[in-house]
N, CA, C and O atoms as a Tripos MOL2 file, in Angstrom:
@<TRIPOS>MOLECULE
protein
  292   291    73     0     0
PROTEIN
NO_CHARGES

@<TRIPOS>ATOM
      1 N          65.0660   68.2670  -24.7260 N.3       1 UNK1
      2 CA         64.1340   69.0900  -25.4640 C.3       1 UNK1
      3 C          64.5950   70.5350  -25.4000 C.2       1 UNK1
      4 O          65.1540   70.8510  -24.3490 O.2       1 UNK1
      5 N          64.4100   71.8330  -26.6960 N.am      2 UNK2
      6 CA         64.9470   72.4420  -26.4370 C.3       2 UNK2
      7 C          63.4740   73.4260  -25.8150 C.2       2 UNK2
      8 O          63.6900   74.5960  -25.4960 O.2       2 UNK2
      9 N          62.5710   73.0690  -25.7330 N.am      3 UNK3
     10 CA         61.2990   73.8360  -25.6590 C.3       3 UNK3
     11 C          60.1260   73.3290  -25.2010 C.2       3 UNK3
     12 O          59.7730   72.2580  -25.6950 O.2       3 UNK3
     13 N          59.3510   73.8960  -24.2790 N.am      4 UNK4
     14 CA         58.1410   73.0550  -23.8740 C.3       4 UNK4
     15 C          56.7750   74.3040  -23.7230 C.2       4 UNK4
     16 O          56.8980   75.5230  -23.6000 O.2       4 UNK4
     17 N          55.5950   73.5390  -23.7820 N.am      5 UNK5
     18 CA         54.3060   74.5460  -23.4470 C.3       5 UNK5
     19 C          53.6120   74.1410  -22.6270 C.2       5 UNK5
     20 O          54.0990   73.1500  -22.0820 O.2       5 UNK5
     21 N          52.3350   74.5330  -22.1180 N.am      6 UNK6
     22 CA         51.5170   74.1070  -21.4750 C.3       6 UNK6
     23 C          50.9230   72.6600  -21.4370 C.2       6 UNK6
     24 O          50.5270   72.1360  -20.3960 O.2       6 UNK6
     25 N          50.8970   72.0490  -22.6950 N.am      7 UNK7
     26 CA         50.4250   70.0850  -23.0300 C.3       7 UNK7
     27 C          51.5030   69.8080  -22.4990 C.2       7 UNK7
     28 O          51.3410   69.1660  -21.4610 O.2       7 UNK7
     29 N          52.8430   70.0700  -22.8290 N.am      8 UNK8
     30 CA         53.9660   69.4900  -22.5600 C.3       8 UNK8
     31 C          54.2950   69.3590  -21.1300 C.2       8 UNK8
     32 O          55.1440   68.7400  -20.4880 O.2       8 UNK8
     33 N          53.5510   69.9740  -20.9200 N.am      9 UNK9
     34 CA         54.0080   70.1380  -18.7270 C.3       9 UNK9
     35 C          52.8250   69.0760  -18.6160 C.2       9 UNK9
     36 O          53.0000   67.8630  -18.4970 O.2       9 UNK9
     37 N          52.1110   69.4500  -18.6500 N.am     10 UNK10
     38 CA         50.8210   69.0220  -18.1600 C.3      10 UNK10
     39 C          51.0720   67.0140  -18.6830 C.2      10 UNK10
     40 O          50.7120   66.0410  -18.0210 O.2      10 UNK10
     41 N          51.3990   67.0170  -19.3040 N.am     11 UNK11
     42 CA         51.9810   65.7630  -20.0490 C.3      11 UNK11
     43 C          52.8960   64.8640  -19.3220 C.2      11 UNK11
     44 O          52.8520   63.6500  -19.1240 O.2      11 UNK11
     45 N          53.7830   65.8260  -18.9560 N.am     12 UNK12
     46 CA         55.3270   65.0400  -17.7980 C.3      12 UNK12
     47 C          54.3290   64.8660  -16.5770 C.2      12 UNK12
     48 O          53.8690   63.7790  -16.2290 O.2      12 UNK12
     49 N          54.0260   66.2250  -15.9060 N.am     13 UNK13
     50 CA         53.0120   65.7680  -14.6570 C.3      13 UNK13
     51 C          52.1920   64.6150  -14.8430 C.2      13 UNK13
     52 O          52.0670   64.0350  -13.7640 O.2      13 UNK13
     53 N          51.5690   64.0360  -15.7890 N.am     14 UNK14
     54 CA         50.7730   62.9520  -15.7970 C.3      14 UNK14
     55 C          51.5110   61.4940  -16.0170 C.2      14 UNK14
     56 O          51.0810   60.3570  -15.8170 O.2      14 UNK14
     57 N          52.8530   61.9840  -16.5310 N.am     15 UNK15
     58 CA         53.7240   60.9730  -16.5500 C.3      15 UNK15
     59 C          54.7630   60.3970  -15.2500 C.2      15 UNK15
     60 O          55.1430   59.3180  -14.7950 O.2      15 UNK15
     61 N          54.9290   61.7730  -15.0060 N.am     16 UNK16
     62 CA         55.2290   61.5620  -13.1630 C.3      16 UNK16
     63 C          54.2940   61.2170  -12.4980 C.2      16 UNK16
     64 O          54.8030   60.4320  -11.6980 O.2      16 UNK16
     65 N          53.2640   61.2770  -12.2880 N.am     17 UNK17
     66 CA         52.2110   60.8350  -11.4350 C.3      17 UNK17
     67 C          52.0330   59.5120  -11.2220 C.2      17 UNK17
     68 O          52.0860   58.9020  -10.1550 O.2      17 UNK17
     69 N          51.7490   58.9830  -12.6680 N.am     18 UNK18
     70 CA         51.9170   57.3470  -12.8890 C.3      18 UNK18
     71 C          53.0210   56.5510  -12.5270 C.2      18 UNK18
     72 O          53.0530   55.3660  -12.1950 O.2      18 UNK18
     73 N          53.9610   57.4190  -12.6470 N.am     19 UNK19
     74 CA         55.2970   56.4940  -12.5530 C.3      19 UNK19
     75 C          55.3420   56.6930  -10.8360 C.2      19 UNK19
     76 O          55.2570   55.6680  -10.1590 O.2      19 UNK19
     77 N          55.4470   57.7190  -10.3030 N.am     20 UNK20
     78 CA         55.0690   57.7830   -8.2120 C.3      20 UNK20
     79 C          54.0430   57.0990   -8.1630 C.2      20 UNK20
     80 O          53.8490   57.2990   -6.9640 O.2      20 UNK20
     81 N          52.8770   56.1940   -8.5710 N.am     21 UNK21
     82 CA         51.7370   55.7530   -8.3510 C.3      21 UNK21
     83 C          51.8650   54.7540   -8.3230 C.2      21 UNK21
     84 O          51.1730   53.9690   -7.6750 O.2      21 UNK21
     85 N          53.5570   54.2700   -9.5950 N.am     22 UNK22
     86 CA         53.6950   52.4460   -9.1690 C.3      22 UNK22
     87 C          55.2410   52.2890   -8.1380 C.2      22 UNK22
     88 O          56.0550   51.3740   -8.0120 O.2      22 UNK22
     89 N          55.1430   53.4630   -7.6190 N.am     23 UNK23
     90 CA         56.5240   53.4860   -6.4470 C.3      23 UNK23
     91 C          57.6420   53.5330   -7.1550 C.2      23 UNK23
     92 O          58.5530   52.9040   -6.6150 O.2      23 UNK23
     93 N          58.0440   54.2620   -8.5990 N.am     24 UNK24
     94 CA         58.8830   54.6930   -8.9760 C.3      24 UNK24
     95 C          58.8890   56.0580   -8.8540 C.2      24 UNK24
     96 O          57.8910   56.7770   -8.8190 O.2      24 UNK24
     97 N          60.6610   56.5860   -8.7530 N.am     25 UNK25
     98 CA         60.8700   58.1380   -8.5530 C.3      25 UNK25
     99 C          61.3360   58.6190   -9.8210 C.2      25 UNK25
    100 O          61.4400   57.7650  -10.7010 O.2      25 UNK25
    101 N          61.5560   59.4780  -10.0270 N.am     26 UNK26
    102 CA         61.2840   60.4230  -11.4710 C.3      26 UNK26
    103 C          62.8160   61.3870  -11.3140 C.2      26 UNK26
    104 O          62.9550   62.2250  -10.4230 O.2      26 UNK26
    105 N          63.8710   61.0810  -12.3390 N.am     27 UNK27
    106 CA         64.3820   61.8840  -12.2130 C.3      27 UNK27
    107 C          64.9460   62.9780  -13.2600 C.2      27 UNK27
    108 O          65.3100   62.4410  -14.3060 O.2      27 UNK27
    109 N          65.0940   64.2720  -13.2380 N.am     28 UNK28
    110 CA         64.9980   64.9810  -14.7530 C.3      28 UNK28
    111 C          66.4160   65.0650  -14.6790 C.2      28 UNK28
    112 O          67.0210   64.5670  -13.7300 O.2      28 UNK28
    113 N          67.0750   65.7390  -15.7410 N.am     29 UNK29
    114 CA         68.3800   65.7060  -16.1520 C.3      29 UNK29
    115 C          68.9160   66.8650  -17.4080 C.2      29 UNK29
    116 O          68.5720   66.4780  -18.5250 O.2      29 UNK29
    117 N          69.5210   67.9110  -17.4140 N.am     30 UNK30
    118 CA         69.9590   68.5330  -18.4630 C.3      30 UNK30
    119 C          69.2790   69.6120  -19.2040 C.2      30 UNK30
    120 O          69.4150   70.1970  -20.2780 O.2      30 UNK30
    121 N          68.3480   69.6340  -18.0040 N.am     31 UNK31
    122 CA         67.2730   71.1070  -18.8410 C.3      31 UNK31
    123 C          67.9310   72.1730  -19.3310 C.2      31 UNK31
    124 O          68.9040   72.6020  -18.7120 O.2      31 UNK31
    125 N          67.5540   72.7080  -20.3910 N.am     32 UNK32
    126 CA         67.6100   73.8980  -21.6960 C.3      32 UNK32
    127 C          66.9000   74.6450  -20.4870 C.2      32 UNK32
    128 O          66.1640   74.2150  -19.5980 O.2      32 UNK32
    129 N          67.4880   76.1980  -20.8350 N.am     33 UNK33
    130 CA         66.6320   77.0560  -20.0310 C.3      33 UNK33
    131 C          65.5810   77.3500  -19.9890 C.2      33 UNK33
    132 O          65.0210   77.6040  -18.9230 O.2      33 UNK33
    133 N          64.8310   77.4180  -21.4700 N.am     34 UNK34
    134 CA         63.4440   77.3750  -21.7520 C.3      34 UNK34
    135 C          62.3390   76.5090  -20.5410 C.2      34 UNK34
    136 O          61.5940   76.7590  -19.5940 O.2      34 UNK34
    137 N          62.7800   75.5330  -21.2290 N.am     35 UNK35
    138 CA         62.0360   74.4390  -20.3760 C.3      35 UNK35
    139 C          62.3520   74.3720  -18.7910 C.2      35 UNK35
    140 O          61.5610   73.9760  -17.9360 O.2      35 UNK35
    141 N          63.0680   74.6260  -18.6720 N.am     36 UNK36
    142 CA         63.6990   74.3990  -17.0810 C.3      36 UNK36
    143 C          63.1450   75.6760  -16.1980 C.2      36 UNK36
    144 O          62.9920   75.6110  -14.9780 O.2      36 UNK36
    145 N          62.7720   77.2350  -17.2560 N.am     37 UNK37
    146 CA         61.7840   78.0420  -16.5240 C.3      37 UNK37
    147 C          60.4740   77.8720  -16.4030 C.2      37 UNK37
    148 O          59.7620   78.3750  -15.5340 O.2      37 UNK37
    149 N          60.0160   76.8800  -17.6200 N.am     38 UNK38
    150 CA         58.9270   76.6010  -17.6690 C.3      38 UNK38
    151 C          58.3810   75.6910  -16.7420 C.2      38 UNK38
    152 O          57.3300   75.8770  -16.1280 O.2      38 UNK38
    153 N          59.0790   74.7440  -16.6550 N.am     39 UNK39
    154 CA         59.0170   73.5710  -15.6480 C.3      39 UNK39
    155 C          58.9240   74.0800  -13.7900 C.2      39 UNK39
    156 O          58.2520   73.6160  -12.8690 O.2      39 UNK39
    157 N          59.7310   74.9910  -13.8310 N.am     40 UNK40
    158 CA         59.8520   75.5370  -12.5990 C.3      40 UNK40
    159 C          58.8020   76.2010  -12.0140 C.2      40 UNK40
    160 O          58.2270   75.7950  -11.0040 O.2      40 UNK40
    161 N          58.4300   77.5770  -12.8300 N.am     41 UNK41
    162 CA         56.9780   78.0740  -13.1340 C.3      41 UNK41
    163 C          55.9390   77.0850  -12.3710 C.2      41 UNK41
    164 O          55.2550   77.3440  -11.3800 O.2      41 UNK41
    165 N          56.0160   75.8500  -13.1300 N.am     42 UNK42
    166 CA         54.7920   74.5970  -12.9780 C.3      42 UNK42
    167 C          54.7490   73.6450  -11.5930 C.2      42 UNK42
    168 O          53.9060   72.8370  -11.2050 O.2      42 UNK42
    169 N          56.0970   74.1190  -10.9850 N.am     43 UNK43
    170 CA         56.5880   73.5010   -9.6810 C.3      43 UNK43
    171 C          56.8190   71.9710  -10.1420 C.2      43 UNK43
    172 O          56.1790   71.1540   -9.4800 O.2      43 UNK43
    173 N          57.3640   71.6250  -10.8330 N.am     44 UNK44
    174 CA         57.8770   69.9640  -11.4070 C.3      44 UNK44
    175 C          59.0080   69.7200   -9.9600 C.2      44 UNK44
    176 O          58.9050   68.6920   -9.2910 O.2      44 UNK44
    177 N          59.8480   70.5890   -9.6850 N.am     45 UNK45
    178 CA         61.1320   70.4510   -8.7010 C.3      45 UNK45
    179 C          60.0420   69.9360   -7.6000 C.2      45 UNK45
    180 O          60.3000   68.7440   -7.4270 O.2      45 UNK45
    181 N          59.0340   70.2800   -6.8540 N.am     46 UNK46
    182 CA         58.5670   70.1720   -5.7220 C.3      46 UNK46
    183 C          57.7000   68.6560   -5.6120 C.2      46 UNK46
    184 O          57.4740   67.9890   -4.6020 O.2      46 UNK46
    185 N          57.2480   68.3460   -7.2810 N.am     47 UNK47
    186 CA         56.5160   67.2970   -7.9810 C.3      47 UNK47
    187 C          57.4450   66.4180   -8.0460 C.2      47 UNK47
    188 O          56.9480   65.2960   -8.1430 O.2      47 UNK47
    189 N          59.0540   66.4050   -8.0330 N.am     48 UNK48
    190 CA         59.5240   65.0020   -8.2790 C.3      48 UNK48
    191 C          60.7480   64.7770   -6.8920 C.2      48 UNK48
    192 O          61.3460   63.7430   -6.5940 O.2      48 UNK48
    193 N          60.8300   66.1880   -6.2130 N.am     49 UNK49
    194 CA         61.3590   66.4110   -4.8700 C.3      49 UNK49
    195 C          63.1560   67.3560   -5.7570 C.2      49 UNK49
    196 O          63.4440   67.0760   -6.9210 O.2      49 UNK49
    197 N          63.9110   68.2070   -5.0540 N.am     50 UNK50
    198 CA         64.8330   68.9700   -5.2280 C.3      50 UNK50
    199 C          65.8150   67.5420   -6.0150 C.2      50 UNK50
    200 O          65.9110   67.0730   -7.1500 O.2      50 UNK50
    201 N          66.2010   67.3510   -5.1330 N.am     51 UNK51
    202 CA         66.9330   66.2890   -5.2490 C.3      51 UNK51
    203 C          67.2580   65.4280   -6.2790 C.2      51 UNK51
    204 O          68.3190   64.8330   -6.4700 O.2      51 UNK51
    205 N          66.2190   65.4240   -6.9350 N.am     52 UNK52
    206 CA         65.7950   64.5920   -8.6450 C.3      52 UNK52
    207 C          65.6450   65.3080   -9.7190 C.2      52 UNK52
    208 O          65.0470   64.9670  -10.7400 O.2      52 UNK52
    209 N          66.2490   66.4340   -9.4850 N.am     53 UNK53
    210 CA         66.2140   67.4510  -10.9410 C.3      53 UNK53
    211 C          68.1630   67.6210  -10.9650 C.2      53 UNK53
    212 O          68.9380   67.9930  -10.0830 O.2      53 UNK53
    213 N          68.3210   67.3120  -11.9130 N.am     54 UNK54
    214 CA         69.8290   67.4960  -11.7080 C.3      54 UNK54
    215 C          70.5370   67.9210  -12.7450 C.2      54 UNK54
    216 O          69.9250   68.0160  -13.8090 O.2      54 UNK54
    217 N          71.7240   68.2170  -12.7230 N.am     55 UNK55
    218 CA         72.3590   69.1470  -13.5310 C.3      55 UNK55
    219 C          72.5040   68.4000  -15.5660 C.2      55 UNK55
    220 O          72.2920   69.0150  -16.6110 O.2      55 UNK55
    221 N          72.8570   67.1910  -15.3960 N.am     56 UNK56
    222 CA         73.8030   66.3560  -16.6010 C.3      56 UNK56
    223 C          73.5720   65.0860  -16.2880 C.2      56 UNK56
    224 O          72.9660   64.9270  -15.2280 O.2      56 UNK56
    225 N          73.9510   63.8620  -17.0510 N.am     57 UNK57
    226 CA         73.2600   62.6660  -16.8110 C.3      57 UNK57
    227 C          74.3500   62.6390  -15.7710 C.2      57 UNK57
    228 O          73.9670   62.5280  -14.6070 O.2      57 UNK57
    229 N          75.9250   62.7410  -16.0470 N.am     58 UNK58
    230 CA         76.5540   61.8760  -14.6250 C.3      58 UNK58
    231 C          75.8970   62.2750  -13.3840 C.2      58 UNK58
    232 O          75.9240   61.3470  -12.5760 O.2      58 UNK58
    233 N          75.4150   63.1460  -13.0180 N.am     59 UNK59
    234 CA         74.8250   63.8500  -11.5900 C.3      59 UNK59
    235 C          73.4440   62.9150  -11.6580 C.2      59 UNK59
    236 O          73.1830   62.3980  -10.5720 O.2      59 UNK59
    237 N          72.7410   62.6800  -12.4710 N.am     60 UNK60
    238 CA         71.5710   61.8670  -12.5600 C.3      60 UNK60
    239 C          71.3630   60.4910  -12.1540 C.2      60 UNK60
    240 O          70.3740   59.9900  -11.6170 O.2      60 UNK60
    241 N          72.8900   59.7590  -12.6380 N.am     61 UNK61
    242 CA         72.9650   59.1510  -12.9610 C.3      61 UNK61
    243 C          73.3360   58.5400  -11.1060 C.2      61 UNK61
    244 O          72.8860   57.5690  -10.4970 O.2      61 UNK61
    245 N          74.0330   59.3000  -10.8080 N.am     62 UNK62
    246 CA         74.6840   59.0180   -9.1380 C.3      62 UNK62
    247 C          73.4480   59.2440   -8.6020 C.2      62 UNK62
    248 O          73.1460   58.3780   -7.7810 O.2      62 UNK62
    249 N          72.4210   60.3000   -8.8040 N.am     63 UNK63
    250 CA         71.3570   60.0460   -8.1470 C.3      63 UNK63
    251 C          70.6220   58.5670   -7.7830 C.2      63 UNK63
    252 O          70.2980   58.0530   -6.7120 O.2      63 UNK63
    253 N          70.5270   58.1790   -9.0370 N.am     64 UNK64
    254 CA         69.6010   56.9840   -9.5570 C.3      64 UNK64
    255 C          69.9770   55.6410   -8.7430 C.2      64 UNK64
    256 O          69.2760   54.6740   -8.4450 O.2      64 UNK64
    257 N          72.0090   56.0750   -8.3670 N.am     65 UNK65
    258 CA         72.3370   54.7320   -7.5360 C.3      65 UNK65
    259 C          72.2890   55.1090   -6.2360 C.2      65 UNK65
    260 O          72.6340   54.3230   -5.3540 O.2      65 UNK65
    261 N          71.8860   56.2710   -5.9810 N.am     66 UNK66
    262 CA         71.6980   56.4920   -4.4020 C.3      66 UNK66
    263 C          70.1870   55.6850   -3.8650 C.2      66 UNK66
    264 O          69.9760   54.9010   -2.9390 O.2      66 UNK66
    265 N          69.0140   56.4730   -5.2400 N.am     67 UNK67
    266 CA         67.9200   56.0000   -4.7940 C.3      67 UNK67
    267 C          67.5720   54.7020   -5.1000 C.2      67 UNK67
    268 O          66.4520   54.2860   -4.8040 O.2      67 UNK67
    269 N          68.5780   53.8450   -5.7860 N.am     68 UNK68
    270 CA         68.5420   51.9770   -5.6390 C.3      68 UNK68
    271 C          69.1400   51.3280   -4.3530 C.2      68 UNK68
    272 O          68.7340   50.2930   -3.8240 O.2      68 UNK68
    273 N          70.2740   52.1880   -3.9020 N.am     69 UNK69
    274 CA         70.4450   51.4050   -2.8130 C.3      69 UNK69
    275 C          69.8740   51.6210   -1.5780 C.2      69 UNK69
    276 O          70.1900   50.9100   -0.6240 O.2      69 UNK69
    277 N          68.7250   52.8990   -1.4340 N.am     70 UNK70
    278 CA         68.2770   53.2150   -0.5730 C.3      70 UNK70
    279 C          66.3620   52.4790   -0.4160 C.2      70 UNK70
    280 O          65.4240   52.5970    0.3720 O.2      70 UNK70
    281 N          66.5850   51.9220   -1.3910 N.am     71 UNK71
    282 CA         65.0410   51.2980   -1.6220 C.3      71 UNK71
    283 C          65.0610   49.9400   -1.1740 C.2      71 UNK71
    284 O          65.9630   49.1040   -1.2010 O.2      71 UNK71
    285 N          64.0240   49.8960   -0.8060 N.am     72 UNK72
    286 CA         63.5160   48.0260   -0.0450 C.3      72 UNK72
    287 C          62.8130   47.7070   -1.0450 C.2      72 UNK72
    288 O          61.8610   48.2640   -1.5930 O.2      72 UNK72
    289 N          63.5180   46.4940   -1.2950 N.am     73 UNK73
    290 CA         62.7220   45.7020   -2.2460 C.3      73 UNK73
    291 C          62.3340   44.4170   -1.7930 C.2      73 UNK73
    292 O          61.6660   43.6820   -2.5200 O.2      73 UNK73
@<TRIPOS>BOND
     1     1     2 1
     2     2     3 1
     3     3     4 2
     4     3     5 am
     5     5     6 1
     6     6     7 1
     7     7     8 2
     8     7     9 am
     9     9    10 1
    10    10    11 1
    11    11    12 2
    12    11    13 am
    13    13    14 1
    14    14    15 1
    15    15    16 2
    16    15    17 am
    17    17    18 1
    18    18    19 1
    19    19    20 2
    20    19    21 am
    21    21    22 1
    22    22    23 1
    23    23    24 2
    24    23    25 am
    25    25    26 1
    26    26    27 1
    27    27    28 2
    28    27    29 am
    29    29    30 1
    30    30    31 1
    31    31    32 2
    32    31    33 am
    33    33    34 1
    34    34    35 1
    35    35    36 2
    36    35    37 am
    37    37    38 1
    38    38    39 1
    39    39    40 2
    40    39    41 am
    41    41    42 1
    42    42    43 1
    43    43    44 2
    44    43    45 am
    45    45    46 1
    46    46    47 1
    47    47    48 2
    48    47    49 am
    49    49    50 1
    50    50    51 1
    51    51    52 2
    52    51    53 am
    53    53    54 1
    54    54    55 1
    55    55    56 2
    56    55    57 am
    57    57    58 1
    58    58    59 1
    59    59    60 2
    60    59    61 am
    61    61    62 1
    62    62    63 1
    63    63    64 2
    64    63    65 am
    65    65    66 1
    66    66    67 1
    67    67    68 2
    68    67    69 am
    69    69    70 1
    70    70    71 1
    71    71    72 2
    72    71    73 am
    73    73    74 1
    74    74    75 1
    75    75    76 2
    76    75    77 am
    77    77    78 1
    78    78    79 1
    79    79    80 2
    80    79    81 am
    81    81    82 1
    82    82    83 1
    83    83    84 2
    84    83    85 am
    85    85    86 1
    86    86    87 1
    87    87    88 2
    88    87    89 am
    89    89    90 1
    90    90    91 1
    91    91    92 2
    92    91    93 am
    93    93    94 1
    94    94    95 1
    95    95    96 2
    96    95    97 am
    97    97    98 1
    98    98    99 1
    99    99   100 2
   100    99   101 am
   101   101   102 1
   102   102   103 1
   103   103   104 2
   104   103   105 am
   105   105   106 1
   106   106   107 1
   107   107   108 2
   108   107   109 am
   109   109   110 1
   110   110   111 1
   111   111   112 2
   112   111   113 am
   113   113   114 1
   114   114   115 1
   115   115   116 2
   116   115   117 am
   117   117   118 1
   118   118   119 1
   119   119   120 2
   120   119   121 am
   121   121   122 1
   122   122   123 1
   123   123   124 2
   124   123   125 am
   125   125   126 1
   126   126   127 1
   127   127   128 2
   128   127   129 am
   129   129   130 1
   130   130   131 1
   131   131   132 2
   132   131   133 am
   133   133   134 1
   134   134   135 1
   135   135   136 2
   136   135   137 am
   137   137   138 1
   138   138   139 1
   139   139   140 2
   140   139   141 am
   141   141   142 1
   142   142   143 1
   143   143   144 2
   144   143   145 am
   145   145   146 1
   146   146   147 1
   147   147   148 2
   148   147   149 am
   149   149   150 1
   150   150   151 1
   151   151   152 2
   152   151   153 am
   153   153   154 1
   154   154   155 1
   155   155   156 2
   156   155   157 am
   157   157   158 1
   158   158   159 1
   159   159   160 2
   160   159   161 am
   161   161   162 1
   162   162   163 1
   163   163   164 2
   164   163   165 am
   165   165   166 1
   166   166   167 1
   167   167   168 2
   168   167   169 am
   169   169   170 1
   170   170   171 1
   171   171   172 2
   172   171   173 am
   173   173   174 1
   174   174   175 1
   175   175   176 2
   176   175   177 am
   177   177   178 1
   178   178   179 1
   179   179   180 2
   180   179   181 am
   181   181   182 1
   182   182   183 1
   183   183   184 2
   184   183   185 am
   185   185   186 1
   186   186   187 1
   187   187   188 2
   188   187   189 am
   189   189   190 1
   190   190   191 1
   191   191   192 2
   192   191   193 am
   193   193   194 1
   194   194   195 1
   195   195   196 2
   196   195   197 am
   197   197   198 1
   198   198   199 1
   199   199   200 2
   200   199   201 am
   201   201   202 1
   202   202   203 1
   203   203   204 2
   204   203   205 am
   205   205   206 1
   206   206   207 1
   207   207   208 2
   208   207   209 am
   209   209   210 1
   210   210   211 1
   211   211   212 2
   212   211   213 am
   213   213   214 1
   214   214   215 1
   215   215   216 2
   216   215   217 am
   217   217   218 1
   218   218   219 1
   219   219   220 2
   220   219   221 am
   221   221   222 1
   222   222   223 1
   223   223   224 2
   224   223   225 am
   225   225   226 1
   226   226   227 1
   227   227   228 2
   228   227   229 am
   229   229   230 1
   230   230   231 1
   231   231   232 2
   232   231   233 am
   233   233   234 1
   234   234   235 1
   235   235   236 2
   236   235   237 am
   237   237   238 1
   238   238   239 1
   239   239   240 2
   240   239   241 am
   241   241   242 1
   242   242   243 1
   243   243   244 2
   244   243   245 am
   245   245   246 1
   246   246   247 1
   247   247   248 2
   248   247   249 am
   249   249   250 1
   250   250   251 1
   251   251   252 2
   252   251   253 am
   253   253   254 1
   254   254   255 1
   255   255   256 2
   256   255   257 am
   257   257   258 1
   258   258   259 1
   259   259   260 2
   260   259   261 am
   261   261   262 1
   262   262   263 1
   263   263   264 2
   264   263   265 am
   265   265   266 1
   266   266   267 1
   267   267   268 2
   268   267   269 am
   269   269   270 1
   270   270   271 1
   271   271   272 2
   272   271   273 am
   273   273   274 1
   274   274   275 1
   275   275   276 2
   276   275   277 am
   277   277   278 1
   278   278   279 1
   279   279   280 2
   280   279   281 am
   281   281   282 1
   282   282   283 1
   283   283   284 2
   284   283   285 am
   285   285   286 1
   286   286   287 1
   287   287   288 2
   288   287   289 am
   289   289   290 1
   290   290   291 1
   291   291   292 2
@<TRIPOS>SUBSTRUCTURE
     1 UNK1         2 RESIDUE 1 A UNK
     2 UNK2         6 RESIDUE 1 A UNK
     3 UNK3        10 RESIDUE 1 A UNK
     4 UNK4        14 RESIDUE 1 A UNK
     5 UNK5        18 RESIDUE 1 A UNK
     6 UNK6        22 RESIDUE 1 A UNK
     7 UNK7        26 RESIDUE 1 A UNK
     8 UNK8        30 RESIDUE 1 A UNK
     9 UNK9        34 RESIDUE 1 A UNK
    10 UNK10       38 RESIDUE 1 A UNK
    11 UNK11       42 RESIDUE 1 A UNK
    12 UNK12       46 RESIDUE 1 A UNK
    13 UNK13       50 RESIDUE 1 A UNK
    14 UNK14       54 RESIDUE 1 A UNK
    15 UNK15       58 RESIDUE 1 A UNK
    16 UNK16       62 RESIDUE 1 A UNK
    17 UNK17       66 RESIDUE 1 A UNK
    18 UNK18       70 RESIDUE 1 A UNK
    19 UNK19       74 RESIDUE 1 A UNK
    20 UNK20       78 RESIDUE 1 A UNK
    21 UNK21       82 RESIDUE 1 A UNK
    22 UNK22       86 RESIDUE 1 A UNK
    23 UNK23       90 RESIDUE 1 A UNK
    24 UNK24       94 RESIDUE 1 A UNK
    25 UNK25       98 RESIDUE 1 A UNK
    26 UNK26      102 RESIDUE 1 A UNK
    27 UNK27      106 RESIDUE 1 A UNK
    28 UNK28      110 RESIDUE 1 A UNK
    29 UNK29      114 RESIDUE 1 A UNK
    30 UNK30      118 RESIDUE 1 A UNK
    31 UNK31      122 RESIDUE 1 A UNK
    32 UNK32      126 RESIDUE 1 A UNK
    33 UNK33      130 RESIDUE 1 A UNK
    34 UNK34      134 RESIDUE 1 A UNK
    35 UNK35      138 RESIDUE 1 A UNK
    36 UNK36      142 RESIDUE 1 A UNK
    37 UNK37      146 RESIDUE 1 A UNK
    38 UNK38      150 RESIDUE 1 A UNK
    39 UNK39      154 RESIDUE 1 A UNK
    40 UNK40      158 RESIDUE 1 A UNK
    41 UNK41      162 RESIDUE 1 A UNK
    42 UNK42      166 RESIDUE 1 A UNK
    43 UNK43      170 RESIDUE 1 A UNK
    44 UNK44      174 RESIDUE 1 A UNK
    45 UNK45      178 RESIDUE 1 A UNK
    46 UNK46      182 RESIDUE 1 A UNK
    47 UNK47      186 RESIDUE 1 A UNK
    48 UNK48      190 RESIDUE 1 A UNK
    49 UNK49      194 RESIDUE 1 A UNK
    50 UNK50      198 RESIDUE 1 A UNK
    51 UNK51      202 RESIDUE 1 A UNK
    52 UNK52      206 RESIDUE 1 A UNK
    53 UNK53      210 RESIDUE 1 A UNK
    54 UNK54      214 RESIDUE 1 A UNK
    55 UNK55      218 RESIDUE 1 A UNK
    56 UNK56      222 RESIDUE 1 A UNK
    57 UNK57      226 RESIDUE 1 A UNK
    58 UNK58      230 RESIDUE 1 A UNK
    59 UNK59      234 RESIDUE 1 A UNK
    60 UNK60      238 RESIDUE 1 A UNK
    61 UNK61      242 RESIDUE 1 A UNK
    62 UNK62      246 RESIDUE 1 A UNK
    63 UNK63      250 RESIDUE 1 A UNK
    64 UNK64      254 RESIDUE 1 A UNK
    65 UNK65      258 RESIDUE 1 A UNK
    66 UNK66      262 RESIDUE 1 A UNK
    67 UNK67      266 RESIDUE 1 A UNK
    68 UNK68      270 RESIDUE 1 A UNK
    69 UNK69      274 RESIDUE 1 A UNK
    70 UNK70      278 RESIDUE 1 A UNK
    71 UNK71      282 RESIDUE 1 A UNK
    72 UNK72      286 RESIDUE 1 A UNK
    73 UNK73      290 RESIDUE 1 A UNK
């Protein structure tokens, strides 16, 4: 996205919430600066943990197999 507002935050937070509520982790990827000040502003980094906001999908993407092999299923 190249742009976000106040629904739009408020929107992901409710979408992160649900998704941590069924024991999935949330991870963002490739933020535009717009959004990525906006998001920050809103504390999303602290909402989905440092770690899960990441630069580009490959960095996302290595995330995603860290936090599969680190999960009990």
């Amino acid at each position: 996205m190249t742009a976000i507002d106040g629904t739009g935050v408020q929107a992901l937070e409710e979408v992160i919430g649900r998704a941590q509520e069924s024991g999935r982790e949330v991870v963002l990827c490739g933020m535009r600066e717009q959004p990525e000040r906006i998001l920050a502003k809103a504390g999303i980094e602290k909402l989905v943990g440092a770690g899960n906001v990441c630069v580009n999908v490959s960095s996302a993407m290595s995330r995603a197999r860290v936090i599969l092999a680190t999960k009990k299923i």
